[in-house]
C-alpha positions as CSV (number, residue, x, y, z in Angstrom):
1,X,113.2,105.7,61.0
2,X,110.3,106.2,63.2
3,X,110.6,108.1,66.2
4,X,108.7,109.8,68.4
5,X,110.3,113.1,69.6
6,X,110.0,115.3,72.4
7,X,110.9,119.4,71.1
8,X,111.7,122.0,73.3
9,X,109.0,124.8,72.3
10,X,107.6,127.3,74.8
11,X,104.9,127.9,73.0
12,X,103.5,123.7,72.4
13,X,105.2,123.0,76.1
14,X,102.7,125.7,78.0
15,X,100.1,123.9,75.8
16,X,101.3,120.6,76.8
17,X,99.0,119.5,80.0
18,X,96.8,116.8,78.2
19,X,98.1,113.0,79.5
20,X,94.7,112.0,80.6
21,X,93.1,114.2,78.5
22,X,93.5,113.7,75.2
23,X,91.5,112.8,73.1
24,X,92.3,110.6,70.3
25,X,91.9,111.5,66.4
26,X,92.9,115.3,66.9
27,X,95.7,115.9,65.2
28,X,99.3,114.3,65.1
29,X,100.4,116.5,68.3
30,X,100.7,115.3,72.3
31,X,101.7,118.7,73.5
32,X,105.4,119.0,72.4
33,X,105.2,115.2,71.7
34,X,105.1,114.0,67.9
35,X,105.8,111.1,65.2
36,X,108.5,112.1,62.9
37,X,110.8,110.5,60.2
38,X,113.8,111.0,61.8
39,X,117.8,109.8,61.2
40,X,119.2,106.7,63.5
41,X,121.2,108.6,66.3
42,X,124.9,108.3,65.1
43,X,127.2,105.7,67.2
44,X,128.5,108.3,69.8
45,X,132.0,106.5,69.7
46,X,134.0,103.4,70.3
47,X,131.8,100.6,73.0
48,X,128.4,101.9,71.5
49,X,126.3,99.5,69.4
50,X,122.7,99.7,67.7
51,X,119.7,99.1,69.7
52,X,116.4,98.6,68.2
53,X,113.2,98.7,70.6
54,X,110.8,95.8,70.7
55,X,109.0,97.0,73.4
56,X,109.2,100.2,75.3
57,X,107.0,101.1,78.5
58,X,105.2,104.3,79.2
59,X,106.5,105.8,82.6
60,X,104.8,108.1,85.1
61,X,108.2,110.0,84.8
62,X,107.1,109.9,80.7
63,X,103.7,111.2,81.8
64,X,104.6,114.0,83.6
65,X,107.6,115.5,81.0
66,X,105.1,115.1,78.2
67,X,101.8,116.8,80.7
68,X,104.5,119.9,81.5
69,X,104.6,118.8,85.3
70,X,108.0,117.8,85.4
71,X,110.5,119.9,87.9
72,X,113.0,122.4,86.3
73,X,115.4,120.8,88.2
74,X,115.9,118.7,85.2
75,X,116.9,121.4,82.5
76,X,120.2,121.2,82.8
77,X,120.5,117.6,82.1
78,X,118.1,116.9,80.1
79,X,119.1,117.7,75.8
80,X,116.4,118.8,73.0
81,X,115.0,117.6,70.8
82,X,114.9,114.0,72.6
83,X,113.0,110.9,72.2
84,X,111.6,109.4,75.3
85,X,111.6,105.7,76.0
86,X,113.9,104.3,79.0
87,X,111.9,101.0,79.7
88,X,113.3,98.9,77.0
89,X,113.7,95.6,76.0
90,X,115.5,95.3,72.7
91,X,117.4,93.5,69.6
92,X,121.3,93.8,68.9
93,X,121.9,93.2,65.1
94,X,123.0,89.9,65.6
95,X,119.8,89.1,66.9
96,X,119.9,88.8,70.6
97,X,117.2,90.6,72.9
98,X,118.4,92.7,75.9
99,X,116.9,95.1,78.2
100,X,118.3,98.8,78.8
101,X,120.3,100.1,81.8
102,X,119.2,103.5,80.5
103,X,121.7,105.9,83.5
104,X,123.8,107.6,81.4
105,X,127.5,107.2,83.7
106,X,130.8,107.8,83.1
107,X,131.7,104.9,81.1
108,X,128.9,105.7,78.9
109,X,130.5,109.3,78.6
110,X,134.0,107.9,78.3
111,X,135.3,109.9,81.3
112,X,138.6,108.3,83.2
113,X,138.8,108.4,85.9
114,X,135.2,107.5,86.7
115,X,133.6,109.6,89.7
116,X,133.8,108.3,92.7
117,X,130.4,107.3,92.6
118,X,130.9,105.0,89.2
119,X,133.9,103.9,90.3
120,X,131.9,102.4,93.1
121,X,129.2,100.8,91.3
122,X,126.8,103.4,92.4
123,X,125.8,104.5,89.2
124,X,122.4,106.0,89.8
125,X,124.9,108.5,91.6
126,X,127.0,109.7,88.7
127,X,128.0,113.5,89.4
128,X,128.9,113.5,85.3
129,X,125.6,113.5,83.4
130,X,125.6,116.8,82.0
131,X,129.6,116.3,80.7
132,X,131.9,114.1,78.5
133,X,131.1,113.5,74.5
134,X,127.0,113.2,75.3
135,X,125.3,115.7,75.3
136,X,123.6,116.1,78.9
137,X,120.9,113.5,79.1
138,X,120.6,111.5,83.4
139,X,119.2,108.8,81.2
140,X,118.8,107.5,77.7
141,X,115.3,108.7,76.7
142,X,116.3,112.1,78.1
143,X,119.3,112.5,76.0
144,X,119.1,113.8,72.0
145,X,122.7,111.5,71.2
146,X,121.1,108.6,72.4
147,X,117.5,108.2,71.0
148,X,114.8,106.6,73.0
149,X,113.1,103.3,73.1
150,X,109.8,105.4,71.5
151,X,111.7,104.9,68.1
152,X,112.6,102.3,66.0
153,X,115.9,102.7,66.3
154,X,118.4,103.9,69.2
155,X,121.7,103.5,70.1
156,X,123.4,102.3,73.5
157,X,126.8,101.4,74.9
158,X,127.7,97.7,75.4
159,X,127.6,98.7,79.4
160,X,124.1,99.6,79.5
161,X,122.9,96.0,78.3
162,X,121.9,93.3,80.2
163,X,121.1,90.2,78.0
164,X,117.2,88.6,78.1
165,X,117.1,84.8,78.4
166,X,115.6,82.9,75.7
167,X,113.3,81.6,78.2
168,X,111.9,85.3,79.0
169,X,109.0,87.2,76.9
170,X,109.5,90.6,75.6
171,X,106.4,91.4,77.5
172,X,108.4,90.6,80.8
173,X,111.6,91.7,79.4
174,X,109.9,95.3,79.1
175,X,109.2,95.1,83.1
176,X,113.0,94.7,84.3
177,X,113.2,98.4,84.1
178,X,110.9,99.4,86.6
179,X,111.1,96.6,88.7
180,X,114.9,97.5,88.9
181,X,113.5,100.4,90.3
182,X,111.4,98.8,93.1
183,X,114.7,96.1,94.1
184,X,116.6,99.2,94.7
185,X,114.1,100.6,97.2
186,X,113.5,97.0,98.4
187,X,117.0,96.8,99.2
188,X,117.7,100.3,100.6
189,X,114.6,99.3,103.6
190,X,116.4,96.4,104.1
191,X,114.4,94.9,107.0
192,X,111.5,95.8,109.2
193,X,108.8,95.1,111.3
194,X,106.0,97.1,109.7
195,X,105.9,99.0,106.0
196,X,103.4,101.1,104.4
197,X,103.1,101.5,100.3
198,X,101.4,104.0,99.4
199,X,100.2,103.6,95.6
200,X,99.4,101.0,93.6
201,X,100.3,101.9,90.0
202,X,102.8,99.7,88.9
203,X,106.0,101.4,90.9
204,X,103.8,100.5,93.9
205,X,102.7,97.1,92.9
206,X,106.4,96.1,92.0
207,X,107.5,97.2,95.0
208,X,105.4,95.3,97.2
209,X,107.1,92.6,94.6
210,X,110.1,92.9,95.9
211,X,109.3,93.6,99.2
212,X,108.6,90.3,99.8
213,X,111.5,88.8,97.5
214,X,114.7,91.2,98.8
215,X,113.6,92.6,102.4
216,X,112.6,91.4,105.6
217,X,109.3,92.6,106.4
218,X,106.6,91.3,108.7
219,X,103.8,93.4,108.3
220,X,103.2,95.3,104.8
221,X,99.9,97.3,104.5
222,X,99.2,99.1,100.9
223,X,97.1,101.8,99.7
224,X,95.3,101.3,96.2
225,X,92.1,103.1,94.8
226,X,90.8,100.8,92.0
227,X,89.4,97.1,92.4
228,X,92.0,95.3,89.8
229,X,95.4,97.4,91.9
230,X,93.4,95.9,95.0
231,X,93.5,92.4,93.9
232,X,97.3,92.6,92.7
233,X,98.8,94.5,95.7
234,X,97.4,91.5,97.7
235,X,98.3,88.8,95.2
236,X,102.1,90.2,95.4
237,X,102.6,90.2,98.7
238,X,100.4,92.8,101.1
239,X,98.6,91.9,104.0
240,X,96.6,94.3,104.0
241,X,95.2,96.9,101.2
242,X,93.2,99.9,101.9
243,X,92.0,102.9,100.3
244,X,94.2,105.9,100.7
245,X,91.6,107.5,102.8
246,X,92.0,104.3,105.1
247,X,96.0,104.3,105.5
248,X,95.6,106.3,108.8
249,X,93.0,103.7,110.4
250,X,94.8,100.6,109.5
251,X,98.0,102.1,111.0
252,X,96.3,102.7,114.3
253,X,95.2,98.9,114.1
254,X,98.2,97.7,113.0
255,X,100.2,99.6,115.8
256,X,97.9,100.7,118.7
257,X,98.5,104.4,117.8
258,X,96.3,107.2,119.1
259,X,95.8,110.0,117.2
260,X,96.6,113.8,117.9
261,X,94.7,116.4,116.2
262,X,94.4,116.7,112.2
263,X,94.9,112.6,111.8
264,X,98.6,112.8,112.8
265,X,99.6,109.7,114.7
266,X,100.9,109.4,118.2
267,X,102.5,105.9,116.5
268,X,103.0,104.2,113.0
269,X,104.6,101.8,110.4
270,X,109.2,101.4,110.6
271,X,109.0,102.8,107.1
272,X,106.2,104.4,104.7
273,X,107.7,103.6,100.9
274,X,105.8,106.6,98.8
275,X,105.5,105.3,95.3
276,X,103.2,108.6,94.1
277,X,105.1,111.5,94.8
278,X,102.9,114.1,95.5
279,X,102.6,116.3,98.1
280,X,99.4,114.8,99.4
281,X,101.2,111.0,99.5
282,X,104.4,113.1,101.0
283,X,101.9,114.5,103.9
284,X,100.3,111.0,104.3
285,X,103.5,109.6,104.5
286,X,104.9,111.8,107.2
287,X,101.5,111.4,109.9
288,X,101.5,107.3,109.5
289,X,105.4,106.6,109.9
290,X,107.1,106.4,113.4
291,X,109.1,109.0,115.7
292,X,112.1,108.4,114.1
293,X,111.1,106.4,110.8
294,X,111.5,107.3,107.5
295,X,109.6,108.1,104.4
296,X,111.5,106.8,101.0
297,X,110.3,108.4,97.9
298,X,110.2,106.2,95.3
299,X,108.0,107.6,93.0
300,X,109.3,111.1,91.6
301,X,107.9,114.0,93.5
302,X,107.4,117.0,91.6
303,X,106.5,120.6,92.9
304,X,105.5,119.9,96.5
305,X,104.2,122.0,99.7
306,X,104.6,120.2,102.6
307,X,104.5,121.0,106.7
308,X,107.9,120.1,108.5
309,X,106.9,120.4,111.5
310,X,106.2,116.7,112.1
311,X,109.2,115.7,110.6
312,X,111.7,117.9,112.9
313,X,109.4,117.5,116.1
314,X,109.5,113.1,115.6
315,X,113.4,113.1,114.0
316,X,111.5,111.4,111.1
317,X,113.3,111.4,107.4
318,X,112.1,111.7,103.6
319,X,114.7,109.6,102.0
320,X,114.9,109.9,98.2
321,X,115.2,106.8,95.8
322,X,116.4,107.2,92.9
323,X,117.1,104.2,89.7
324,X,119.1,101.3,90.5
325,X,122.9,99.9,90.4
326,X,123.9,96.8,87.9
327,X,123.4,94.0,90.4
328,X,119.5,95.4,90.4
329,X,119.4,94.3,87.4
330,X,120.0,91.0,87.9
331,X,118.0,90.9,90.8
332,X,114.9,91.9,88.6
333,X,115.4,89.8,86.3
334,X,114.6,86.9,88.4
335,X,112.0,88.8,90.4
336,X,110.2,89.1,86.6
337,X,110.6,85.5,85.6
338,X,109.9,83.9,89.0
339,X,107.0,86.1,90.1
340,X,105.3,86.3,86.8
341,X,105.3,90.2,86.4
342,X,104.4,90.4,82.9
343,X,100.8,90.0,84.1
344,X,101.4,93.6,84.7
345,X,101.3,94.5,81.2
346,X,98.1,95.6,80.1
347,X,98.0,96.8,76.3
348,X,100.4,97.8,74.0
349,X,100.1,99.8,70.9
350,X,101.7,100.9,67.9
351,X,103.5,104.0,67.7
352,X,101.2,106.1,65.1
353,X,98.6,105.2,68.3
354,X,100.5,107.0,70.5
355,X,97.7,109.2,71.6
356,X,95.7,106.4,72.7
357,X,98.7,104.5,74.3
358,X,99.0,107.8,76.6
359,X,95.9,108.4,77.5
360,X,95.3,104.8,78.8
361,X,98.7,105.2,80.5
362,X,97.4,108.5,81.9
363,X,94.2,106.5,83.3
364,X,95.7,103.1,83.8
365,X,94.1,102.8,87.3
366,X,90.5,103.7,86.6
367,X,90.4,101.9,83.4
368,X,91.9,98.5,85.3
369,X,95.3,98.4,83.6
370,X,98.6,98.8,85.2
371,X,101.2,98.6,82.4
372,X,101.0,100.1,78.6
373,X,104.0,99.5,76.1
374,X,104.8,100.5,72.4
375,X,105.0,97.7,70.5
376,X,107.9,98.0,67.7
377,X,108.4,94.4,66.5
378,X,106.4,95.2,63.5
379,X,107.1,99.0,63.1
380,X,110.0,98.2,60.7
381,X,108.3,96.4,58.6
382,X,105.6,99.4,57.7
């Protein structure tokens, strides 16, 4: 089959910061990344079935593994060689489409009894990803037993799989992963008066999404840098959308705040929802929310540098957000169909494109995209 796979090699993973800027037709190579003729992943054991891709998004978690900026906190459960691909929508071999729950918990890893977390339903939560018969792996696309949805082939247990109604696309199927994502953090905030986004890449536009589907907000202000996130962040649900450089000013208007000093508000928004990550969106974050707000991280930080100052002197709080449970899931389901998300989906490609596909994922924003996909439906056939 046709897979692509992510190796382990010092040596191609110190060479490997090129998402954005590679440049297509040089070689077969993305950093450690590369298109192989590979075996289908075994079946693991009994509950696990074949899984083959139709569609498979390209995550800013994807981005930053294959660009050598993700954290070492991931080595020990994460297993080489692997192939990425957790945003998946997908065909069973009796012909029904169904969309990945790619956590890797305890039933996957046929553990009894379940942690206390999965026994729960809390699954994004599981303190067993590195054990059991799978190799270590927090999600399929990070695990070698598994496979990936970048593949033609993978293989999954019948507790990952949600089924896709007939009535759905594969191009919206392939958003239910992510916007799982953003109904977990929509339903962690819960309610309040005042929210700030911050980002407008498709974590950030799918959480203002749900925002306005699964919490109670009044007033929801977004930051977005390019013309075509501006026009979707307010189509989905903010009031108002600014440039990052702005965020501080339409705080002050929103909530009468004064400032003190270097831009840090005397005031600000119930909750700032970070959908970047980095430690400038982190710092942002922290001088726009209330004395005694809080900051959810949505998007995946990496290696950050931040001032704490604020955050002890207010009693604010970075909150983390990771993945989703089952019912979020369902949730996005409708969110997808009812919302129209697959508008989100800009290109797709073919696998042997794959340079292509990650550079325009690497420059989604300034190129006016949001989503990009493999497209596998025809890979089989080659």
């Amino acid at each position: 089959m046709k897979a692509l796979r992510f190796e382990r090699k010092p040596v191609k993973y110190a060479a490997a910061a090129v998402a954005g800027r590679v440049v297509p037709g040089r070689g077969a190579t993305v950093g450690p990344l590369s298109l192989r003729d590979v075996d289908e992943p075994a079946l693991p054991a009994d509950g696990w079935v074949r899984f083959r891709p139709r569609l498979a998004g390209i995550c800013g978690s994807d981005l930053a593994t294959i660009d050598g900026r993700s954290s070492r906190y991931f080595e020990p459960i994460v297993s080489f060689p692997f192939v990425p691909g957790h945003e998946v929508v997908g065909e069973l071999d009796d012909g029904s489409r169904a969309v990945l729950v790619p956590v890797l918990t305890c039933a996957t890893r046929d553990i009894d009894p379940p942690c206390r977390s999965c026994a729960t339903g809390a699954i994004n939560h599981c303190q067993r990803i590195a054990f059991g018969h799978l190799e270590p792996g927090l999600q399929s696309g990070f695990c070698k037993d598994t496979g990936g949805g970048w593949s033609t082939a993978m293989v999954a247990h019948s507790s990952q799989l949600v089924p896709v109604p007939d009535d759905l696309s594969d191009e919206a199927a392939v958003l239910v992963e992510p916007t799982a994502c953003a109904v977990h953090a929509a339903r962690m905030l819960g309610d309040a008066t005042t929210v700030a986004v911050i980002g407008a890449g498709t974590l950030g536009l799918l959480t203002i999404a749900a925002l306005r589907r699964y919490a109670t907000v009044g007033t929801l202000v977004a930051t977005a840098k390019h013309p075509e996130q501006r026009r979707l962040a307010k189509e989905l649900g903010a009031d108002r959308v600014v440039a990052p450089g702005e965020l501080g000013r339409a705080v002050r208007s929103i909530t009468g705040a004064f400032v003190l000093g270097d831009e840090q508000l005397t005031d600000g928004v119930e909750c700032v929802v970070d959908c970047v990550g980095s430690a400038a969106s982190i710092a942002q974050g922290l001088q726009v929310v209330e004395p005694g707000g809080e900051v959810l991280l949505v998007g995946m930080p990496g290696h950050t540098a931040l001032d704490l100052t604020g955050l002890w002197h207010r009693e604010s709080a970075i909150r983390g957000c990771y993945a989703y449970d089952r019912d979020d899931f369902d949730r996005a389901l409708s969110l997808v169909a009812e919302s129209g998300l697959d508008r989100l989906l800009s290109a797709t490609y073919p696998l042997d494109r794959y340079t292509e596909a990650i550079e325009h994922a690497a420059n989604a924003g300034t190129r006016g995209a949001v989503k990009i996909a493999f497209d596998l439906r025809n890979e089989r056939r080659r």
